[in-house]
mmCIF file of the N, C-alpha and C atoms, coordinates in Angstrom:
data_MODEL
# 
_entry.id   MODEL 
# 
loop_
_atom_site.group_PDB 
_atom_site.id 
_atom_site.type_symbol 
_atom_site.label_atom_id 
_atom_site.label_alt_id 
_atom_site.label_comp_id 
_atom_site.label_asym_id 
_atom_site.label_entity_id 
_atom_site.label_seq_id 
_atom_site.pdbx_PDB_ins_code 
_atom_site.Cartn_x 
_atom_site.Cartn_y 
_atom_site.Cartn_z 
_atom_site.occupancy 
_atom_site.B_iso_or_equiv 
_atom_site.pdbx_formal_charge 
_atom_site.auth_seq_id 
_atom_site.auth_comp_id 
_atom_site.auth_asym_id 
_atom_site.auth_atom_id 
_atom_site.pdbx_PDB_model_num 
ATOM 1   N N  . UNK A 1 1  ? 57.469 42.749 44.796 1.00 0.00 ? 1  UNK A N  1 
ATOM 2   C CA . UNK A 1 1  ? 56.166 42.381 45.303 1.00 0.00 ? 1  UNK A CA 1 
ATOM 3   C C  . UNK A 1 1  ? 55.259 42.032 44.124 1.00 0.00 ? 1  UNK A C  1 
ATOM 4   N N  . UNK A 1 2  ? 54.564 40.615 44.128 1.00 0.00 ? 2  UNK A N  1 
ATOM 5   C CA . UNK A 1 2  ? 53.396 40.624 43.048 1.00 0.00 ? 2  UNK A CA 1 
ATOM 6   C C  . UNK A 1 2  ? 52.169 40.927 43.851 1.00 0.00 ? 2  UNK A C  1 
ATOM 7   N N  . UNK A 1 3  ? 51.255 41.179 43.227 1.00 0.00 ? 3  UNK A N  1 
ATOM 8   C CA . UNK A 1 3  ? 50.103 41.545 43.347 1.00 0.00 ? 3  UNK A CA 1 
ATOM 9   C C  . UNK A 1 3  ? 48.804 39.937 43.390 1.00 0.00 ? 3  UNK A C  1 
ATOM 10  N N  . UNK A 1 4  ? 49.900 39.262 42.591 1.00 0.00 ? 4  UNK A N  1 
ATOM 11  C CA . UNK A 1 4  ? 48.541 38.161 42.210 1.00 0.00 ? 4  UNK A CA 1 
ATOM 12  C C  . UNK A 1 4  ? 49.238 36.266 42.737 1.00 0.00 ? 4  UNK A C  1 
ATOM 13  N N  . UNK A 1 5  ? 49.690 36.606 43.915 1.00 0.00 ? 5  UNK A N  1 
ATOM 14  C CA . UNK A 1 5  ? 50.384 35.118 44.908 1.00 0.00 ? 5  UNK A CA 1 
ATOM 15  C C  . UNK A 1 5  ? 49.189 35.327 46.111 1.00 0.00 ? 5  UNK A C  1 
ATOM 16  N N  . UNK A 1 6  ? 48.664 34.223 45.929 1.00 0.00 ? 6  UNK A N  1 
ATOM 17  C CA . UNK A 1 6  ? 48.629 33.706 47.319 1.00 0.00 ? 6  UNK A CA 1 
ATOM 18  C C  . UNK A 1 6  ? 48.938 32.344 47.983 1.00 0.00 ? 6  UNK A C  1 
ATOM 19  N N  . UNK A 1 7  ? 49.296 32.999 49.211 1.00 0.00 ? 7  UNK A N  1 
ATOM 20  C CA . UNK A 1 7  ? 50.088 31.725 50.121 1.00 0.00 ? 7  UNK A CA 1 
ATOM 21  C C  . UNK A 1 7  ? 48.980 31.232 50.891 1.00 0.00 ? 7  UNK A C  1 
ATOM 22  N N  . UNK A 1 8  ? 48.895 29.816 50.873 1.00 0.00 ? 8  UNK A N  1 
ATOM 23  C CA . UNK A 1 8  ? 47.864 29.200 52.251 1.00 0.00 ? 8  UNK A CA 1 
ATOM 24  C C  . UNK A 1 8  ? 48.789 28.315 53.188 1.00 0.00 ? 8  UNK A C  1 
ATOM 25  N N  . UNK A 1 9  ? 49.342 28.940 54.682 1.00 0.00 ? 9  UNK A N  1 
ATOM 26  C CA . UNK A 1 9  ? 50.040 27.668 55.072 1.00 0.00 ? 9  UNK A CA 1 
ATOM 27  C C  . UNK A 1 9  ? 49.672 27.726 56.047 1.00 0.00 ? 9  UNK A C  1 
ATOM 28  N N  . UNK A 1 10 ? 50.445 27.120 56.843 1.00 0.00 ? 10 UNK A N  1 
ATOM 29  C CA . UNK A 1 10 ? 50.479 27.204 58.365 1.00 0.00 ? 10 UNK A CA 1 
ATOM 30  C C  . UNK A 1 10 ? 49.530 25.670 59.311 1.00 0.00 ? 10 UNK A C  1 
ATOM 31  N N  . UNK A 1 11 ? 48.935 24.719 58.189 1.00 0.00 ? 11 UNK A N  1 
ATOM 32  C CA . UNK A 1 11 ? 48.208 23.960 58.539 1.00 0.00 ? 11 UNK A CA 1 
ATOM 33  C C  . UNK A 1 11 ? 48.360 22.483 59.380 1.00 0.00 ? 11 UNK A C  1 
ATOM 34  N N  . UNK A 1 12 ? 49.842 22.650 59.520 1.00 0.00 ? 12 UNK A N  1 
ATOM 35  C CA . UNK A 1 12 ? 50.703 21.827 60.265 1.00 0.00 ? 12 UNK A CA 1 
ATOM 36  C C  . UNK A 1 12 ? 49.760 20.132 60.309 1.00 0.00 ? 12 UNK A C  1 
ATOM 37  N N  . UNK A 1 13 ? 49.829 19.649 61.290 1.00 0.00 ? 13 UNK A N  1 
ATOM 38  C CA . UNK A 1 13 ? 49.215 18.168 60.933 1.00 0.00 ? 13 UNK A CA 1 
ATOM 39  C C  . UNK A 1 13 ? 47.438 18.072 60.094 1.00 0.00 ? 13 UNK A C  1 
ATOM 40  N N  . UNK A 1 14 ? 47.089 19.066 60.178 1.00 0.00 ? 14 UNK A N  1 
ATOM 41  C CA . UNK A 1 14 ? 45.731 19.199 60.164 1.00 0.00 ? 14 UNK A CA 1 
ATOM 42  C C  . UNK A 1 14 ? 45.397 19.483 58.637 1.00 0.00 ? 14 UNK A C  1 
ATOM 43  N N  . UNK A 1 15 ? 46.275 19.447 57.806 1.00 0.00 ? 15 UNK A N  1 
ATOM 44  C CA . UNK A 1 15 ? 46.077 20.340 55.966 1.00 0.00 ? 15 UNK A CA 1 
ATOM 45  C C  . UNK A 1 15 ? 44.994 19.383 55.324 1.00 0.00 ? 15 UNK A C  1 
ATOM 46  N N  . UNK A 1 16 ? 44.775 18.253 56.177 1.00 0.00 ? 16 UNK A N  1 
ATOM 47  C CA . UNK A 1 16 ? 44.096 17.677 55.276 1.00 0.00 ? 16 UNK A CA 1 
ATOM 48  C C  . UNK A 1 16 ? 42.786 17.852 55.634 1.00 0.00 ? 16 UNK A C  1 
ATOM 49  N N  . UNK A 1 17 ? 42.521 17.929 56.670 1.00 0.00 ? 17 UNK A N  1 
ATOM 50  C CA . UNK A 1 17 ? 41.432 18.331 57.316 1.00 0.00 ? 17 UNK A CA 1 
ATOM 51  C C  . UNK A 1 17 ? 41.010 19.769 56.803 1.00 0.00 ? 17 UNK A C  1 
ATOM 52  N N  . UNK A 1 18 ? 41.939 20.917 56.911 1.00 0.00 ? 18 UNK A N  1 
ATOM 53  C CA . UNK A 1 18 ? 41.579 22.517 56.726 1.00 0.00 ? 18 UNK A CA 1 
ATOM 54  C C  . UNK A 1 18 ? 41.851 22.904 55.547 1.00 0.00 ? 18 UNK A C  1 
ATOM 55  N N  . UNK A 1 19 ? 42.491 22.327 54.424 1.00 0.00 ? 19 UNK A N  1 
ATOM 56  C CA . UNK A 1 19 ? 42.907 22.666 53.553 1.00 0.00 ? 19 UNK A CA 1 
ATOM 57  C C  . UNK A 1 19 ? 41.700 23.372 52.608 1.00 0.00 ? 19 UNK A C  1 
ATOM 58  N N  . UNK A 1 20 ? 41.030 22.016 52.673 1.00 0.00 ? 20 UNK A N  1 
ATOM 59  C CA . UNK A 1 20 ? 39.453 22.238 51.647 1.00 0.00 ? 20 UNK A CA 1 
ATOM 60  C C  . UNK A 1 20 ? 39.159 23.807 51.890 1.00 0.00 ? 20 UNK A C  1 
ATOM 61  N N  . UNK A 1 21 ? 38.579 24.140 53.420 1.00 0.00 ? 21 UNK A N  1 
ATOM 62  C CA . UNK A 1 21 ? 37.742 24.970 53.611 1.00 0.00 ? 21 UNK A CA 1 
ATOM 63  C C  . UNK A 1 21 ? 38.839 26.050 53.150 1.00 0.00 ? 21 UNK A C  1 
ATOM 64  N N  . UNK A 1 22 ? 40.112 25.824 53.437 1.00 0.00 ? 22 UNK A N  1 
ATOM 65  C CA . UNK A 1 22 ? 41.159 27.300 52.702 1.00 0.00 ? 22 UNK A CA 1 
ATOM 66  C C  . UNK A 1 22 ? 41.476 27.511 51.545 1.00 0.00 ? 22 UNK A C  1 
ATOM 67  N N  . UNK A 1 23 ? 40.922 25.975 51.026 1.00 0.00 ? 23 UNK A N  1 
ATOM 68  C CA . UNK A 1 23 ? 41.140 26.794 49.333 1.00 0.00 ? 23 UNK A CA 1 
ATOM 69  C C  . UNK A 1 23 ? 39.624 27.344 48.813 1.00 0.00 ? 23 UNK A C  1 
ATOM 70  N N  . UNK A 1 24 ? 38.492 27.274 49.672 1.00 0.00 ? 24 UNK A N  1 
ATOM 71  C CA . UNK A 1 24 ? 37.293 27.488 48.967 1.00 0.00 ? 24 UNK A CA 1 
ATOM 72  C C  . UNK A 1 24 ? 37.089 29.367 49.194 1.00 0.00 ? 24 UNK A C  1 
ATOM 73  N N  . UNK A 1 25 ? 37.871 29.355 50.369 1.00 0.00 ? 25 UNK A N  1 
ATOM 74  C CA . UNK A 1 25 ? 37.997 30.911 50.691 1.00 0.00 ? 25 UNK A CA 1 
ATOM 75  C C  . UNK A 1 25 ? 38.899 31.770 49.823 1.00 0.00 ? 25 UNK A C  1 
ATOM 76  N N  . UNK A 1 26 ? 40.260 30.895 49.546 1.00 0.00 ? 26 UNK A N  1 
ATOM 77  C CA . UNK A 1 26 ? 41.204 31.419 48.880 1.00 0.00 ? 26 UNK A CA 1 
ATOM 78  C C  . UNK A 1 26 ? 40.424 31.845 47.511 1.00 0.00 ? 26 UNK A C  1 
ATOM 79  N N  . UNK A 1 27 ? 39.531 30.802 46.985 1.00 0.00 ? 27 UNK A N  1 
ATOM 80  C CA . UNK A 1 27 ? 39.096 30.891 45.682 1.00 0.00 ? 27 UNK A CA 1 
ATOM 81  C C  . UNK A 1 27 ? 37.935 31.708 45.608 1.00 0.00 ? 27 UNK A C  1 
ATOM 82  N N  . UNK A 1 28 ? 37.210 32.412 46.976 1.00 0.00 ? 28 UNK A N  1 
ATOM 83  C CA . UNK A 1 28 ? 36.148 33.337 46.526 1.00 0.00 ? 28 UNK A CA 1 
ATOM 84  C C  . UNK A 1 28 ? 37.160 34.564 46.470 1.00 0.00 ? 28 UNK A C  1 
ATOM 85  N N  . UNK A 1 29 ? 38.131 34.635 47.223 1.00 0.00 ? 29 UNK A N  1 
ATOM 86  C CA . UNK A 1 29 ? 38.793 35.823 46.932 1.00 0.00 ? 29 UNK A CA 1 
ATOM 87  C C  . UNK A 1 29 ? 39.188 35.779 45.499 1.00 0.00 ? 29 UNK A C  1 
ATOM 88  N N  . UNK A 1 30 ? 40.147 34.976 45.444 1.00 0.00 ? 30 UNK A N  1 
ATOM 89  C CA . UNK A 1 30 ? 40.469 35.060 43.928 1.00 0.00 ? 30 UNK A CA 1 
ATOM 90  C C  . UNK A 1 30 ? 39.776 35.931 42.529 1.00 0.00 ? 30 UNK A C  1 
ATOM 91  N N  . UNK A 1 31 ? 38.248 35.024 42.926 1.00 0.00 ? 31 UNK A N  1 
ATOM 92  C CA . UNK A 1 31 ? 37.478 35.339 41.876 1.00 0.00 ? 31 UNK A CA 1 
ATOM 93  C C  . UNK A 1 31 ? 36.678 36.417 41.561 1.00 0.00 ? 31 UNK A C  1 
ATOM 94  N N  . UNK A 1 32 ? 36.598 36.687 42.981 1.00 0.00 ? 32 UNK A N  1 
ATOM 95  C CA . UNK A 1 32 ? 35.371 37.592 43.457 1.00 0.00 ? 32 UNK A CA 1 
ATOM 96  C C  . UNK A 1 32 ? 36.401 39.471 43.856 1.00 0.00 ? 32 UNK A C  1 
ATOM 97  N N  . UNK A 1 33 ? 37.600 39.053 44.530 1.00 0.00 ? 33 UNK A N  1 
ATOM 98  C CA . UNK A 1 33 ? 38.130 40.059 44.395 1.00 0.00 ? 33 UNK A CA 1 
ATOM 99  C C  . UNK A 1 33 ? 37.983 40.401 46.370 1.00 0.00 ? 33 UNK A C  1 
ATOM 100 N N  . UNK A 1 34 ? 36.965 39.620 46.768 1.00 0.00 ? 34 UNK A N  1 
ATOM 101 C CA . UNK A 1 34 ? 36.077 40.364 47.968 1.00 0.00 ? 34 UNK A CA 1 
ATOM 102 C C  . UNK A 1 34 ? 37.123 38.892 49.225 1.00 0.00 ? 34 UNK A C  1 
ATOM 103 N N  . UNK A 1 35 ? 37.295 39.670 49.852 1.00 0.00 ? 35 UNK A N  1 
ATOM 104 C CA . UNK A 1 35 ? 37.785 38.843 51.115 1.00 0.00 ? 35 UNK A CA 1 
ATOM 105 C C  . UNK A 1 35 ? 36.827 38.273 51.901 1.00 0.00 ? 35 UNK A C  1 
ATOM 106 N N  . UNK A 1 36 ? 36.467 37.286 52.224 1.00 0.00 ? 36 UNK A N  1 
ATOM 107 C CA . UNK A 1 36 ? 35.648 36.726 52.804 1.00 0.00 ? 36 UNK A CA 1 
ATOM 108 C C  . UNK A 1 36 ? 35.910 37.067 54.635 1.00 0.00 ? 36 UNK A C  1 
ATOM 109 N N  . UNK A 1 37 ? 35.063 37.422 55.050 1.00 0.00 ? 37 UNK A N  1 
ATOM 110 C CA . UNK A 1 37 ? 35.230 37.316 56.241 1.00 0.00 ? 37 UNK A CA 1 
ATOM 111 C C  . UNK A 1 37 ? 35.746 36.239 56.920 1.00 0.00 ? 37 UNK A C  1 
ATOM 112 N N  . UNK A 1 38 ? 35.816 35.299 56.977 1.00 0.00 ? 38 UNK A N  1 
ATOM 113 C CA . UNK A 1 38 ? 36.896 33.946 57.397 1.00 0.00 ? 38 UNK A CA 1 
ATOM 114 C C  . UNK A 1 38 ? 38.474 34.517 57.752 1.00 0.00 ? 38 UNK A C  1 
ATOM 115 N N  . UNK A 1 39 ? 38.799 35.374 56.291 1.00 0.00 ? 39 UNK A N  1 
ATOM 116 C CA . UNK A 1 39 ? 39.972 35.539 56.428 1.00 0.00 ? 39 UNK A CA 1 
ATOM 117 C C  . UNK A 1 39 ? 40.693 36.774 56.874 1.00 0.00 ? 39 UNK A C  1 
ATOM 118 N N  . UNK A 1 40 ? 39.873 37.514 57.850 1.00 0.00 ? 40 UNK A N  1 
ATOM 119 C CA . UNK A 1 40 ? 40.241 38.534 58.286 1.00 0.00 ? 40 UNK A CA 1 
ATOM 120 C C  . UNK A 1 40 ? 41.107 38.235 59.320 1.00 0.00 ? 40 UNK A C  1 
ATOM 121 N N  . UNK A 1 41 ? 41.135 37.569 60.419 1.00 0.00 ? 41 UNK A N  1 
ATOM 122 C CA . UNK A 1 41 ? 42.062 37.453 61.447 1.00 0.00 ? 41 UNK A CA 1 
ATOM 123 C C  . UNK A 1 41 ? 43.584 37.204 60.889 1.00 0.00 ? 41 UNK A C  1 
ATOM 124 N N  . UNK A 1 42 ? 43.691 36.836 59.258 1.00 0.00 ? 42 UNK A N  1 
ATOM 125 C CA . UNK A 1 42 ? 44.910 35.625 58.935 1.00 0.00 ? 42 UNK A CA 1 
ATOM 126 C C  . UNK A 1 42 ? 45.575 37.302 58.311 1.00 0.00 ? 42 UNK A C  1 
ATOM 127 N N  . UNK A 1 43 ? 44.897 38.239 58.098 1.00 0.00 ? 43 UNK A N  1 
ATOM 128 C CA . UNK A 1 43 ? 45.570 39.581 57.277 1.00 0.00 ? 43 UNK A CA 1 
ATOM 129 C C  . UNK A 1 43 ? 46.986 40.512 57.410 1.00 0.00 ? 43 UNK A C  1 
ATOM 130 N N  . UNK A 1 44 ? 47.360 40.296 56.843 1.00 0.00 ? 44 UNK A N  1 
ATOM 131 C CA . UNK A 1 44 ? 48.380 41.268 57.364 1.00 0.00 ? 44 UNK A CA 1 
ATOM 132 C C  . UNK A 1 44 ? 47.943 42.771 57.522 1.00 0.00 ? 44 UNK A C  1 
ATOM 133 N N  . UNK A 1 45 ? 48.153 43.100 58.216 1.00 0.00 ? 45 UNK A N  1 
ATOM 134 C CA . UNK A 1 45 ? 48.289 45.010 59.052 1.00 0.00 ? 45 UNK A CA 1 
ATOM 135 C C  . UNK A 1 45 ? 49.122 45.414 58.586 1.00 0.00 ? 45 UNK A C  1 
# 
C-alpha cells in the first residue's frame, strides 16, 4: 500500500468535461492535506 497515489477514474465519455473539476479537488487534497467535501461520496469505508 502507498500512502501518496491517487487515482481519478471512472469518467467514462464525460473526462473531458469532469476531469478539470477532479483534478482541482484532487489538487486541494494533495496540497492542503484536507478532503474537500466534493469528495466524500467517492471514499472508501
Amino acid at each position: 500500500m502507498h500512502d501518496n497515489v491517487f487515482v481519478a477514474t471512472g469518467h467514462g465519455m464525460l473526462g473531458v468535461t469532469l476531469g478539470p473539476a477532479t483534478g482541482k479537488a484532487l489538487a486541494e487534497y494533495y496540497l492542503t492535506g484536507r478532503r474537500p467535501n466534493v469528495l466524500d461520496p467517492f471514499r472508501f469505508r
